[in-house]
Every structure is written in structure tokens, then in C-alpha cells.
C-alpha positions as CSV (number, residue, x, y, z in Angstrom):
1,X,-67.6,34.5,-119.3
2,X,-65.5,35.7,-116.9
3,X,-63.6,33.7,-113.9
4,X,-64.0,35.8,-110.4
5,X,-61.2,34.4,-108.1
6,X,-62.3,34.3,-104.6
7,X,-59.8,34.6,-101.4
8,X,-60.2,32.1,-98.9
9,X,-61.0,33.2,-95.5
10,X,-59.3,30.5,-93.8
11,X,-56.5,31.8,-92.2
12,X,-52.7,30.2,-93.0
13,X,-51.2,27.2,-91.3
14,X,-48.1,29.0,-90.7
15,X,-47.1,30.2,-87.0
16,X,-47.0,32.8,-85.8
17,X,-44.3,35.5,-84.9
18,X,-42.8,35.2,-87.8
19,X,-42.4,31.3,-88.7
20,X,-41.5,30.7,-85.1
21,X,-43.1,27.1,-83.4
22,X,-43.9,26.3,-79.9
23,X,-41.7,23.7,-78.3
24,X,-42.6,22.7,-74.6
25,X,-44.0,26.4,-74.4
26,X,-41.1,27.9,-75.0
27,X,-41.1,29.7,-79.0
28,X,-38.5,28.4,-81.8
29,X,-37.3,28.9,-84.9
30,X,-36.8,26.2,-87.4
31,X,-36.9,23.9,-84.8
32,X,-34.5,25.6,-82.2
33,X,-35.5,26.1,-78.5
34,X,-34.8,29.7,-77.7
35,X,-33.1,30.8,-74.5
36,X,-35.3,31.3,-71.3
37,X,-36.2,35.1,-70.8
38,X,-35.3,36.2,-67.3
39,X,-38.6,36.6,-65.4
40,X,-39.5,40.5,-64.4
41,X,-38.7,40.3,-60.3
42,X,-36.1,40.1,-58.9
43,X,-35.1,38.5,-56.0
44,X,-32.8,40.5,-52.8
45,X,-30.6,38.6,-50.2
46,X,-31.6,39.7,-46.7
47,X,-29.6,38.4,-44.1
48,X,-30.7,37.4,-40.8
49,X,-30.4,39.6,-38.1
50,X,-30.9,37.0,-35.5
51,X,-27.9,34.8,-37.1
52,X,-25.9,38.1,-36.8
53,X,-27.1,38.8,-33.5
54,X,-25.7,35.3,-32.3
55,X,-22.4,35.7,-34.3
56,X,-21.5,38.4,-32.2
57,X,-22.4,37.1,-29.3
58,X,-20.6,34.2,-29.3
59,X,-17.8,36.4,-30.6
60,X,-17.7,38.8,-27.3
61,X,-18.0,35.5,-25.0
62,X,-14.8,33.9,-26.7
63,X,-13.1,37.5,-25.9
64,X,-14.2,37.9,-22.1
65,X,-12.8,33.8,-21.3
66,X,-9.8,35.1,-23.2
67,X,-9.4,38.0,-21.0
68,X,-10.1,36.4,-18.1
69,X,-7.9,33.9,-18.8
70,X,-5.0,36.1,-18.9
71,X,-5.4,38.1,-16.4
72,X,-6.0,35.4,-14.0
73,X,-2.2,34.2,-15.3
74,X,-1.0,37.6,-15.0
75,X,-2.0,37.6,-11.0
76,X,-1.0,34.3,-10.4
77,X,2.4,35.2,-11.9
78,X,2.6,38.3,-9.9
79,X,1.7,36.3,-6.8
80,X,5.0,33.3,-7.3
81,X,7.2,36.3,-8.1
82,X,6.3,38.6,-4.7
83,X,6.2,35.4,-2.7
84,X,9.7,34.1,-4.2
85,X,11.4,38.1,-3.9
86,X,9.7,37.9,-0.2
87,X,11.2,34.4,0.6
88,X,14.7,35.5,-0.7
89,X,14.5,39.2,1.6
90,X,13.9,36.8,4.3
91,X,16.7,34.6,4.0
92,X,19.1,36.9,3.8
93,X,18.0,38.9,6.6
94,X,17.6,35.9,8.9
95,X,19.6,33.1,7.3
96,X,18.0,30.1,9.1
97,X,19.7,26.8,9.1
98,X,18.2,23.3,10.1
99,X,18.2,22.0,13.7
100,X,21.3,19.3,13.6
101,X,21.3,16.0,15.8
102,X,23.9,13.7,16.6
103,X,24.7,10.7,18.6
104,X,26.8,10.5,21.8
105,X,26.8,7.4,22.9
106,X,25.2,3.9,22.3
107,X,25.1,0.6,24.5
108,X,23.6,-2.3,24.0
109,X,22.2,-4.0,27.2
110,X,20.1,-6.9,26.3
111,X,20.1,-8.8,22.4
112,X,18.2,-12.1,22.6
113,X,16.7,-14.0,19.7
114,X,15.3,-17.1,21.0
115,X,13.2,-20.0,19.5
116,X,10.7,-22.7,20.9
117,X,11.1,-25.6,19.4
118,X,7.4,-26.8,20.5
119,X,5.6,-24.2,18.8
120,X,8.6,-22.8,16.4
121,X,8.1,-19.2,16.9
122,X,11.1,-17.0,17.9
123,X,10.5,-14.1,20.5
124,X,13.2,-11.1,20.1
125,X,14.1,-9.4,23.3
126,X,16.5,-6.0,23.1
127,X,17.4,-3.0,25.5
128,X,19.5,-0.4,24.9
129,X,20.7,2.7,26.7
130,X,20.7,6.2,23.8
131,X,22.5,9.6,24.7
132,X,21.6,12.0,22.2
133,X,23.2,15.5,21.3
134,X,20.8,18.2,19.5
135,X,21.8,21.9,18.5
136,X,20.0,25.0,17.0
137,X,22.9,26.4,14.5
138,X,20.9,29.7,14.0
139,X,22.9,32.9,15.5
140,X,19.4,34.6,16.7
141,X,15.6,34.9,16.0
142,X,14.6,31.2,15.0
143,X,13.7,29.4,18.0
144,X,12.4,25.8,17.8
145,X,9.0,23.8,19.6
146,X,9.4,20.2,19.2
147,X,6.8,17.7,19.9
148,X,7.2,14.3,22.0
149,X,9.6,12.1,19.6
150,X,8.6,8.5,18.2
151,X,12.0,6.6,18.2
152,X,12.4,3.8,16.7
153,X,15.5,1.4,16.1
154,X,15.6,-1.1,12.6
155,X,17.9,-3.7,11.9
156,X,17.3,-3.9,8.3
157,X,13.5,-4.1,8.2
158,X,13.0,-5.7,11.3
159,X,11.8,-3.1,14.5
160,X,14.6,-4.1,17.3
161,X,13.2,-1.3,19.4
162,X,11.2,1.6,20.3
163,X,10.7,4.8,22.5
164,X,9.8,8.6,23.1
165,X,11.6,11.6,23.7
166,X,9.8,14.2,25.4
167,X,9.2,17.7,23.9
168,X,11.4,20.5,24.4
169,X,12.2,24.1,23.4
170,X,15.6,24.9,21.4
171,X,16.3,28.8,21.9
172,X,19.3,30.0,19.1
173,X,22.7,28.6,19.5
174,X,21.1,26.2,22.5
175,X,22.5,22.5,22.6
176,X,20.4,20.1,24.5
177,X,21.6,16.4,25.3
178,X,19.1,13.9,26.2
179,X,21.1,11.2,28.8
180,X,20.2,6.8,29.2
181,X,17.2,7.1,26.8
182,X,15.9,3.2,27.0
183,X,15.4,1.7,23.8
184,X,13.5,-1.6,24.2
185,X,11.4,-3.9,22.4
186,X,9.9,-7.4,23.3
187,X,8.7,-8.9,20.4
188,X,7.1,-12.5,19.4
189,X,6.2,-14.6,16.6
190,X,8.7,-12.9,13.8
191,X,8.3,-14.3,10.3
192,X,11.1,-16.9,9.4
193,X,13.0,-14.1,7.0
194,X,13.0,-11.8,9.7
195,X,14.5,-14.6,11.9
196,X,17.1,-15.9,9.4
197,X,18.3,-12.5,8.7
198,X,19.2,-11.6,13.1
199,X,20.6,-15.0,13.3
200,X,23.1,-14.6,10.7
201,X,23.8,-10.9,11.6
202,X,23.9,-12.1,15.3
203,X,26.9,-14.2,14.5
204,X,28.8,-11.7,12.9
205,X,31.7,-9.9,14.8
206,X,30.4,-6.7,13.5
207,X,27.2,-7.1,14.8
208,X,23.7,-6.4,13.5
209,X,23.4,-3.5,11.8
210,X,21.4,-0.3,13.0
211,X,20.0,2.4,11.9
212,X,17.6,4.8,14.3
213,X,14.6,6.9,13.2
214,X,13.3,9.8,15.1
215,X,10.1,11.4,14.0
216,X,8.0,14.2,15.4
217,X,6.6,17.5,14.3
218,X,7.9,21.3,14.9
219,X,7.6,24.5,14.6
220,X,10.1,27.6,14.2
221,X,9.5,31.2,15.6
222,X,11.5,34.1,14.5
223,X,10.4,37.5,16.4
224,X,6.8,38.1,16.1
225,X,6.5,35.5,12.9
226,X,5.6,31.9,13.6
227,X,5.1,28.6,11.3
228,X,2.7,26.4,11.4
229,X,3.7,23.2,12.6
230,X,5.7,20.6,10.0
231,X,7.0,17.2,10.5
232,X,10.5,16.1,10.5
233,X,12.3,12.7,10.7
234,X,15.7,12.6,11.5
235,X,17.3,9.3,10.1
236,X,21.2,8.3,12.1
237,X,23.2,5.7,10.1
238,X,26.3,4.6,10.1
239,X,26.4,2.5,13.5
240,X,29.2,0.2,14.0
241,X,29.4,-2.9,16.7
242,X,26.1,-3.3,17.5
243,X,26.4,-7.0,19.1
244,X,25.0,-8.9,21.6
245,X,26.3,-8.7,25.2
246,X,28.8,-11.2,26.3
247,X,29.6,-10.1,30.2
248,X,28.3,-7.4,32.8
249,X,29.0,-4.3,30.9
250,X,27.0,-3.9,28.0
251,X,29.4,-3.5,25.0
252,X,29.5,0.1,23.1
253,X,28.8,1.2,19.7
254,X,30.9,2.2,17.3
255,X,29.6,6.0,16.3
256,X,32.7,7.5,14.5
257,X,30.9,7.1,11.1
258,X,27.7,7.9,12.0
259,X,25.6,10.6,10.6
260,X,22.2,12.5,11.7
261,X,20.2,13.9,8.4
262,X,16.7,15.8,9.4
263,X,14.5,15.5,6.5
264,X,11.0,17.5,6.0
265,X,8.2,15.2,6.1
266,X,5.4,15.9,3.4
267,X,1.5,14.9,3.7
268,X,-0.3,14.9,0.6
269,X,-3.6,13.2,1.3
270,X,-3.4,9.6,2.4
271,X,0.7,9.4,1.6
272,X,3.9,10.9,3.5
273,X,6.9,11.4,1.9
């Protein structure tokens, strides 16, 4: 009898593709995860073109600050250098010079310091009689308005006596003297520095010394051009023999050192310089 051999229809445990497994869906080969395939799309970078927008933006504001920036520089530099090339053209052509003061003559008619022993305050009486001496040194076309002057007279710190000069006009090489200006003070209840520092300088031969400030304001006019109004204090020092007098004439100051310097007074907000 004869064996017939029948094929199984079962089909074979091997994998497929070749003897190639599935490993977390991905196929392998003896055991080995193949690479990834690269999927079918791909993907294109498309920039923004409201970021770009933006970019430039900002980029053309930082240029117009920038320019800006200089040419406001540029102008204001242009400005100092036509209004330092005018300043020079006008002092050559007119070569002004400052008004100059001096003193003539200084005598001292009353210098009391007294003290009542009751209450213990001192009372400071002083007169004096002032000649002063002012000149306009400019050859032509500066002419100079002064305001009423505040004079004032300081030993030290201490105020020994106040007046006013009144306003005046000083044309170009004009001198004008001012004769017996009165210089007085009556003063009371001076603190006890104030007090010890007259009484020793009182006792001195040389006398107390003195120095006179003159403040006001003024303005210069040269032809058609005129300046606003500036102040000016003119500081004398340099005063000899100021003592107390002993007889009927009042006794004379020494002035052979002493010296008149106008100075320009300078407001910026609440200070003066």
C-alpha cells in the first residue's frame, strides 16, 4: 500500500519580510531595531512677516533719534561758535572796559559801643562822612545807567553802617564824585561775639577794621545796542585808621592802600553769587 503525504495548510510561524520581527512597530532583523524611515512631508520655514515688519520698524525709529540727535548738536554747535566769533568782532570794535570806583576821602564822626549793665545788651552807635570817586574808562559808545546804590559798611561781620547813593548816568570818559555821603547805623542788642570782637578792635591804635560794599544794578548802552540790566557790587578794602573820635574833628582814614573791585553779580534761582 502506498503512503500519500499530505501538505499542511497551515501557514509557517516565520515572519514575514523575509525573517524580519516587529519590535515596538518598528521591523527588525535578528533582533535589531531598524532605523526610523523619514516620513513623506516635509515641513518649510515660513517666517513671520509681522515679526519682520516690527524689525524694521524699530530699526528706522533708532535711525531718525540718531539723526535727530546730531543735527540738533550740529546747530547748537553752530550757534556757541557764531555767538563767540560775534562776541570777539564786538570787542574789538568797541573794546569796553568796566566802570572803576575809588575812594576820596573817609571820616569818621561818631564810634560808640556802649553797654547797660541792667539789662546787658550793648547798643552800637556810628556816623561817618564818604566822598566817593567813579569813572567810565571807555573812550566812546558804552555809556552807563546805574540804579540807587545799597551801601553798606562791615567791620568784620558786624554791619557798622548803612546808606544809598542815588542813581546816575556815566557818559564815556565821564568822572562823577559823590561829596559827605552819611554813613550811619544805630544798632542794639548785638550778640556777645559781635561785642567782644568792636571792643578789642576799639582799643587798638589801628582801629577797627573796614571794608565797604556797594551794590546796585546797571545797564551799558553802546549806539543803538542796549543790555539788559545786571547787578554789580563793588567791594573797597584796604582801609587804614578807622578809630573812634577823640576831639572836635573827626579823625581821617587812612586810604593809600585801598582798592575798589566791581564784580558781576549772578542770580541763579534762589542764590546770588
Amino acid at each position: 500500500m502506498t503512503d500519500m503525504v499530505y501538505r499542511s495548510e497551515k501557514p509557517s510561524a516565520a515572519a514575514p519580510n523575509g525573517g524580519a520581527t516587529t519590535v515596538n512597530g518598528r521591523a527588525s532583523t535578528n533582533g535589531i531595531a531598524a532605523p526610523p524611515q523619514p516620513s513623506g512631508k516635509t515641513q518649510l520655514y515660513r517666517p513671520n512677516p509681522a515679526s519682520h515688519h516690527r524689525r524694521r520698524y524699530r530699526r528706522q525709529c533708532r535711525c531718525t533719534v540718531c539723526c535727530c540727535c546730531f543735527w540738533t548738536i550740529l546747530a547748537l554747535l553752530i550757534l556757541l561758535l557764531l555767538a563767540a566769533t560775534a562776541g570777539v568782532i564786538f570787542y574789538i570794535l568797541y573794546r569796553p572796559h568796566r566802570p572803576e570806583f575809588s575812594l576820596l576821602a573817609l571820616r569818621t564822626r561818631a564810634l560808640n559801643l556802649t553797654t547797660d549793665p541792667s539789662t546787658a545788651s550793648s547798643h552800637l552807635s556810628t556816623s561817618f562822612n564818604l566822598t566817593l570817586w567813579s569813572r567810565n574808562a571807555n573812550n566812546h559808545y558804552f555809556t552807563f545807567f546805574y540804579d540807587p546804590f545799597d551801601v553798606t559798611f562791615l567791620s568784620g561781620d558786624v554791619p557798622v553802617g548803612n546808606s544809598s547813593l542815588p542813581a546816575f548816568v556815566s557818559s564815556p570818559k565821564n568822572q562823577t564824585v559823590f561829596k559827605s555821603i552819611t554813613v550811619s547805623a544805630s544798632s542794639g542788642n548785638l550778640d556777645t561775639d559781635s561785642v567782644k570782637s568792636l571792643r578789642s578792635d576799639l582799643q587798638r591804635a589801628s582801629g577797627i577794621p573796614l571794608r565797604i560794599l556797594m551794590d546796585t544794578k546797571v545797564k551799558a548802552k553802546a549806539g543803538k545796542l542796549q543790555s539788559k540790566k545786571v547787578g554789580i557790587r563793588v567791594v573797597c578794602d584796604g582801609i587804614k585808621g578807622v578809630v573812634a573820635p577823640k576831639g572836635k574833628s573827626p579823625p581821617v582814614a587812612t586810604l593809600d592802600g585801598s582798592q575798589c573791585k566791581v564784580y558781576l553779580r549772578t542770580k541763579i534761582w534762589k542764590f546770588t553769587f
